[in-house]
N, C-alpha and C positions, 0 to 999 in steps of 0.2 A: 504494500500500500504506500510507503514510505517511497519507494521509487516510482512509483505513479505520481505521485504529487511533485516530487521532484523533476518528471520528466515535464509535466502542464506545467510550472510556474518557470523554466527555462523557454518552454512555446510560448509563454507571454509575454517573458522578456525578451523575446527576438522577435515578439509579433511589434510590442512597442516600438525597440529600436527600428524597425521595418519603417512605422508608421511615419516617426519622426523624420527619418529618411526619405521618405519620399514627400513629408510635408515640405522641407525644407526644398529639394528638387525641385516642386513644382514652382513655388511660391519662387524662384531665383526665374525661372524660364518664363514667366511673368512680368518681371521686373524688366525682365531684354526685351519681353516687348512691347512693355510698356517705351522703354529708352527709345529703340528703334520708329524714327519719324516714317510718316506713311510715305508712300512712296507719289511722286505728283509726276503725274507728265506733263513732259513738256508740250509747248503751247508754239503752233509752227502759223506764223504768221499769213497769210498767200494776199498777194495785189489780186484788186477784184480790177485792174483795165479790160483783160481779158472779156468778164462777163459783161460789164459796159458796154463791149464796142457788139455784144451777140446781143443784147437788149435791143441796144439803139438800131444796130441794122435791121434785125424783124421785125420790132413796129417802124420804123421809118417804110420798111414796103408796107405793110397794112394802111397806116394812118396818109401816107401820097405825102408827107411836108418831113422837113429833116425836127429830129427830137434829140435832147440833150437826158441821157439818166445819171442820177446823181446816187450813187455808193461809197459808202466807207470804204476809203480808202487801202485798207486792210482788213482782214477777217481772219477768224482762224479756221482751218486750213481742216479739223477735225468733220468725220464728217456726222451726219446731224444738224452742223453749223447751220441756223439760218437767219438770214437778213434784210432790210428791205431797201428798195431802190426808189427813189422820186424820180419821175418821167414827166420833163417838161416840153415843149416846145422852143426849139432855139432861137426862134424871132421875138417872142415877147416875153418868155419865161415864164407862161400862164404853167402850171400842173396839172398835166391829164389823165395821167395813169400815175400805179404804184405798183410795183415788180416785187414777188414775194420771191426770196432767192432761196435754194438750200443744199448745202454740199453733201451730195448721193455715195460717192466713190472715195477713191486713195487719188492725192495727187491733184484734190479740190476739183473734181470732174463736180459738175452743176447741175439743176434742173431748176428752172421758174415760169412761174405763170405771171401775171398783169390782170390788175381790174381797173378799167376807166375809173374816176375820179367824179362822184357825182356833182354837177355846176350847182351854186344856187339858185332859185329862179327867183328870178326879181318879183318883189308883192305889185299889187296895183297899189298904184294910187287912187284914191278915191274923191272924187271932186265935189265939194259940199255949194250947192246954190243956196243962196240969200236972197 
């Protein structure tokens, strides 16, 4: 009996130091990574002249008059990215469209649509007789 009991309170004491041991393990591999900063990607800048001058050329055939679109100058390059463009006309700079942009591919490949620009309509005036 005496060596039964002896043999249980040595299994508890290795069960302890076990525990201990692996408390302290986990609780360190934790701490790394906690330390260790996430990780960010980088942010790749791309010129939108490119998609400007594919704007400006497709509506300029639709609309018959040349058109000025106006983009951020840079974008990021991720795709998902998307932005939008102001589409005016180059003789008076009225705004008649807006070009929704959005980077599809690797390498800033594109796709956008345009929706006209609704005008306001002037109210009447209404002429009061005396």
């Amino acid at each position: 009996m005496k060596v039964l009991i002896n043999i249980l309170l040595g299994l508890s004491v290795v069960a302890i130091i076990a525990a201990v041991i692996f408390f302290f393990t986990t609780r360190s591999a934790e701490k790394e990574q906690e330390a260790t900063p996430p990780k960010v990607e980088k942010v790749v800048l791309m010129s939108t002249s490119g998609i400007v001058a594919n704007i400006d050329r497709r509506l300029e055939a639709q609309a018959g008059f040349p058109l000025k679109a106006r983009c951020p100058k840079k974008v990021d390059e991720a795709i998902g990215t998307t932005f939008r463009c102001s589409v005016r006309r180059e003789s008076d700079g009225q705004r008649i469209a807006v070009a929704s942009v959005k980077i599809v591919g690797a390498g800033g490949q594109f796709k956008w649509t345009s929706k006209p620009v609704a005008r306001p309509t002037p109210t009447p005036t209404v002429a009061s007789v005396s």
